[in-house]
C-alpha positions in Angstrom: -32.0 24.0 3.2 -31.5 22.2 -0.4 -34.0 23.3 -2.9 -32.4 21.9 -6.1 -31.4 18.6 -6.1 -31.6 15.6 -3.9 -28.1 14.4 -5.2 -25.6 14.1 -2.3 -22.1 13.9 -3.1 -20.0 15.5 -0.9 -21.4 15.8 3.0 -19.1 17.6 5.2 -19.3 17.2 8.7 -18.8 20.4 11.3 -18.6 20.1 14.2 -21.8 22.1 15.9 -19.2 22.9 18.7 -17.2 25.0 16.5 -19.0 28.2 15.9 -17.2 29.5 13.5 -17.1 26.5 11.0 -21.0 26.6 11.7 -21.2 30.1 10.0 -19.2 29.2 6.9 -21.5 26.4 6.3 -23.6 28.6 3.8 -21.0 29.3 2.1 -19.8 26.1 0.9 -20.4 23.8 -2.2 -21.0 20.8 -0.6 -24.3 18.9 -1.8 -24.4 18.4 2.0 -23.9 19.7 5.4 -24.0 17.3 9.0 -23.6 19.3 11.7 -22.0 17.2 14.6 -23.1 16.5 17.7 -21.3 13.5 17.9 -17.5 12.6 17.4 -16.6 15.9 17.2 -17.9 17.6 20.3 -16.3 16.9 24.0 -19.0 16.0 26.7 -18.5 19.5 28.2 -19.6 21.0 24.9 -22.7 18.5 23.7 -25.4 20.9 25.1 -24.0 24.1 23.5 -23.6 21.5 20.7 -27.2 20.8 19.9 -28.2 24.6 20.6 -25.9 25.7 18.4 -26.8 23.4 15.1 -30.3 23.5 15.8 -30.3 26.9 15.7 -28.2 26.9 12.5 -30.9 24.4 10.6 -33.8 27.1 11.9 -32.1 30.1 10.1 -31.1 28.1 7.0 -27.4 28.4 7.9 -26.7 24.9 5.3 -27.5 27.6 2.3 -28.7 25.6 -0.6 -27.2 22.2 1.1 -29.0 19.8 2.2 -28.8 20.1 6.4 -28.5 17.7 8.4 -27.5 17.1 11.9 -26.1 14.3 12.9 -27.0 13.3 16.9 -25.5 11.6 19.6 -26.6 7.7 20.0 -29.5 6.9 21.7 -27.7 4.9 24.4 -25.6 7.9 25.5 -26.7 10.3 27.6 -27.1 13.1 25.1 -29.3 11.0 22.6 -32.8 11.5 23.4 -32.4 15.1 24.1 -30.1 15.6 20.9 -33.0 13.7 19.0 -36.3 15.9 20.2 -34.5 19.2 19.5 -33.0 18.1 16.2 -36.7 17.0 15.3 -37.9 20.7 16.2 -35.8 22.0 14.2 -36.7 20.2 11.1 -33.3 19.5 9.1 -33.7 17.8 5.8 -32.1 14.8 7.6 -31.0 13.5 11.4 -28.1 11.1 10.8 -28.2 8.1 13.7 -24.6 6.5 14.6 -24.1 3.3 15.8 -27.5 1.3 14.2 -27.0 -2.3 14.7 -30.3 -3.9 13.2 -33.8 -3.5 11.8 -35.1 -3.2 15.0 -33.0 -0.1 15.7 -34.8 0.9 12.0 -38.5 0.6 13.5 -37.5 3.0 17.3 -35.7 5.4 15.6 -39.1 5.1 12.8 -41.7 5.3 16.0 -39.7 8.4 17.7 -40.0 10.6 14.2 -43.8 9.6 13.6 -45.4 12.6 12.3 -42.4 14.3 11.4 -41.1 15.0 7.7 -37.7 14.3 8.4 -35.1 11.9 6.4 -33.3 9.4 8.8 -30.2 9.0 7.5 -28.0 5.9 9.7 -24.6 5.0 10.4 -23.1 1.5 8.6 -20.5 1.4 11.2 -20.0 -1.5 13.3 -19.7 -5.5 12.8 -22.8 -6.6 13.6 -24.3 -3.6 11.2 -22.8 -5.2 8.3 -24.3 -8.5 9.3 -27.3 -7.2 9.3 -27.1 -5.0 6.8 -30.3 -6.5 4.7 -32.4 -6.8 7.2 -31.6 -2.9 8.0 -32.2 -1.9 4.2 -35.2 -4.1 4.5 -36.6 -1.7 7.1 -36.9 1.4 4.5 -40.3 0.2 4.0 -42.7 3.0 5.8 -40.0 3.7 7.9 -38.3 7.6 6.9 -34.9 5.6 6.3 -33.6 7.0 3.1 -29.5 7.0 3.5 -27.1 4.3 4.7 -23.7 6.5 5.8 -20.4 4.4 6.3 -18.2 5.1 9.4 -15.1 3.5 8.0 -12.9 4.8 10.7 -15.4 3.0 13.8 -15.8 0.1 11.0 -11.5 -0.8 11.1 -11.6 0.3 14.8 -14.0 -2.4 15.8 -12.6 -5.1 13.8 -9.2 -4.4 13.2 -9.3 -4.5 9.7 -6.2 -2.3 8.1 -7.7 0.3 5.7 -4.4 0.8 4.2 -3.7 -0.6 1.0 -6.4 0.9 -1.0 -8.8 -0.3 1.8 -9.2 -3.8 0.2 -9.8 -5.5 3.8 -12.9 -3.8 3.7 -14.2 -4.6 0.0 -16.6 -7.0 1.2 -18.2 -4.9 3.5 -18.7 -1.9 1.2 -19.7 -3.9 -1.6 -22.5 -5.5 0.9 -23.8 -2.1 1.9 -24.0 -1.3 -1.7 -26.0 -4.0 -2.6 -28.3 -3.5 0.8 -28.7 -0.1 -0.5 -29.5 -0.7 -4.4 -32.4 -3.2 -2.9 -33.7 -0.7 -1.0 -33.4 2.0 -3.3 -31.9 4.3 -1.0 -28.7 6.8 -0.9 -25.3 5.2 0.1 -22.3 7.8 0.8 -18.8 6.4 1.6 -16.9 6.9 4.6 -13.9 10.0 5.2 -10.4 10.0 4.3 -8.5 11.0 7.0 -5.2 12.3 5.6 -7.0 15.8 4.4 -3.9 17.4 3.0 -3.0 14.2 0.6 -5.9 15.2 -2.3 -4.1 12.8 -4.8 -4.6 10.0 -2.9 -8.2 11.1 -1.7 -9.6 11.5 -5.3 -8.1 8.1 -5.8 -10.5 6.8 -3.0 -13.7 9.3 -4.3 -12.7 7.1 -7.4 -12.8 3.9 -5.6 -16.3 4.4 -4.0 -17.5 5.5 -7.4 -16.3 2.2 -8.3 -18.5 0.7 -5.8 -21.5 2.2 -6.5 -21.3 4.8 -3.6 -23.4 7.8 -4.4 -21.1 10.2 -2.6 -18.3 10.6 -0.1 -18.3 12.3 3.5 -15.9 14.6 4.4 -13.9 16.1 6.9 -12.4 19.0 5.1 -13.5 21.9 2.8 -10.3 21.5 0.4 -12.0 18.1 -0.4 -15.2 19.5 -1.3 -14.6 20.0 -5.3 -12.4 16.9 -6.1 -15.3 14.6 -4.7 -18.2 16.5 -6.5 -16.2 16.1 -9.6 -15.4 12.5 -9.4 -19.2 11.9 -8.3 -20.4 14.0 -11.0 -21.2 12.5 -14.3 -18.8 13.5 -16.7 -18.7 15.2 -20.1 -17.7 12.4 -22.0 -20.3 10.3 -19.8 -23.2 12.4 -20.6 -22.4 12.2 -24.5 -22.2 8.3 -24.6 -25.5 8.3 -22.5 -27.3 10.5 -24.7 -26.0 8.6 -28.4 -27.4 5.3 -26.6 -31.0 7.2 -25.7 -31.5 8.6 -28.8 -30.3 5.4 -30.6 -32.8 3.7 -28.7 -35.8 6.0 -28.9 -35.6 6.0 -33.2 -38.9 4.6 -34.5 -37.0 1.5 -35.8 -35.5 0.9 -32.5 -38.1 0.9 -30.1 -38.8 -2.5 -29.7 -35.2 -3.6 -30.2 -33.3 -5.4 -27.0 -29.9 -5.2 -28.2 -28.5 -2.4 -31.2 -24.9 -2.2 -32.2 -23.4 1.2 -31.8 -20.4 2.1 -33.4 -19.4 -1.9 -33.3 -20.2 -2.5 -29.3 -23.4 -4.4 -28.6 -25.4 -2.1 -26.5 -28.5 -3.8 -24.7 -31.7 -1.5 -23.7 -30.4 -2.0 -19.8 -27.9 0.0 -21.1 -30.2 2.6 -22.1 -32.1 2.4 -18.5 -28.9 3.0 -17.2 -28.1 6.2 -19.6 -31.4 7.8 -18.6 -30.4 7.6 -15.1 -26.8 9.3 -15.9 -29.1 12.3 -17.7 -31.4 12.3 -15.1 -28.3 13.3 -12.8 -26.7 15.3 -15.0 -29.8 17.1 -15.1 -30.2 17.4 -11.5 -26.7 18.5 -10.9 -27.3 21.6 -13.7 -24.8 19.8 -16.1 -27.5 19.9 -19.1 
């Protein structure tokens, strides 16, 4: 399991049902792994399914990732068993599809008590995004930590056309984002489908960046490095972060709101938000 950072992003889903895929999993450079019980495993394969990824998790097969295993809903008939054995085996995370409200928050909360477990949830149905505060609202001594979109079961459910650089569903990313920022949780983007078309899919890692979107799931290994690139602070980033923290921290500067560097008014929220861009960098072994 992840032992470096707690910066997510890339998660790539494999499916649990897929043995081989499973074993790769170490291999890979994604900041996280979800194995999938869900989506992408028949009903004839669900047991083998849970068996297989929680076995997986036990012998660290996520490498330095973080793990995570994402379950079946609690409504199906896979759920509750897919949630006691992925509790066993202690991922860093279970991801929960399908979470309609705050209430879903505190049953998923009272299942985990005692458990050191992140619950990550799925932002992916209608009456998710009109609840979406009163979910982030919930973080509060609950283990809720991640908001995950399901753009895919998002457009299914309401029809909305995620062509055209998704701009039907602006509102309802931008509202998770802001859910998420409030709660001061992670928030990670939902999959590009067209896995072959990397032009177009670092276009959309660029997009959610955009947003405010910490990450980016994935579907794909070949989409691994464009998205922890474009999620990544870069070079040029962590320069212009560190001139406005040093600027800042000079003894004639520290009580200063606003300072003019090289002719652009810079104002000490600018700084706060440097810090954070070197904190990452940081985290991600970037300086």
């Amino acid at each position: 399991m992840k032992t470096q950072s707690n910066i997510s992003r890339s998660a790539l889903y494999l499916p649990a049902s897929n043995s081989r895929a499973v074993e790769k999993a170490a291999t890979l450079r994604a900041d996280v792994i979800i194995f999938d019980l869900e989506d992408a495993v028949s009903v004839e394969q669900k047991a083998n399914a849970r068996s297989v990824a929680c076995t997986a998790v036990q012998n660290d097969g996520a490498g330095e990732s973080t793990a995570v295993i994402r379950i079946n809903g609690l409504d199906t008939p896979w759920g509750n068993e897919d949630l006691v054995a992925a509790l066993a085996a202690k991922p860093d995370a279970i991801l929960v599809p399908k979470v309609n409200s705050a209430n879903d928050i505190k049953n998923l909360s009272d299942k985990m008590v005692g458990n050191s477990v992140e619950l990550w949830v799925m932002i992916e149905t209608a009456r998710s995004i009109l609840n979406i505060q009163q979910i982030a609202d919930a973080t509060s001594n609950t283990p809720l930590s991640c908001f995950v979109i399901g753009t895919n079961d998002l457009a299914k459910e309401t029809r909305m056309d995620m062509s055209n650089n998704r701009e039907a569903l602006v509102s309802a990313l931008t509202q998770c984002v802001l859910a998420a920022r409030v709660a001061g949780i992670q928030i990670l983007d939902g999959v590009f489908n067209d896995f072959k078309n990397l032009e177009t899919f670092e276009q959309e890692c660029l997009q959610g960046k955009r947003f405010g979107m910490d990450g980016k799931t994935l579907i794909h290994p070949s989409q691994i490095d464009i998205c922890n690139s474009v999620f990544a602070p870069s070079v040029e980033e962590l320069e212009i972060a560190r001139c406005v923290v040093e600027v800042f921290e000079k003894p004639e500067n520290r009580a200063a709101n606003v300072i003019s560097i090289d002719g652009k008014m810079v104002e000490r929220l600018h700084a706060d938000m440097a810090k954070e861009t070197l904190v990452r960098g940081k985290a991600l072994g970037m300086i």
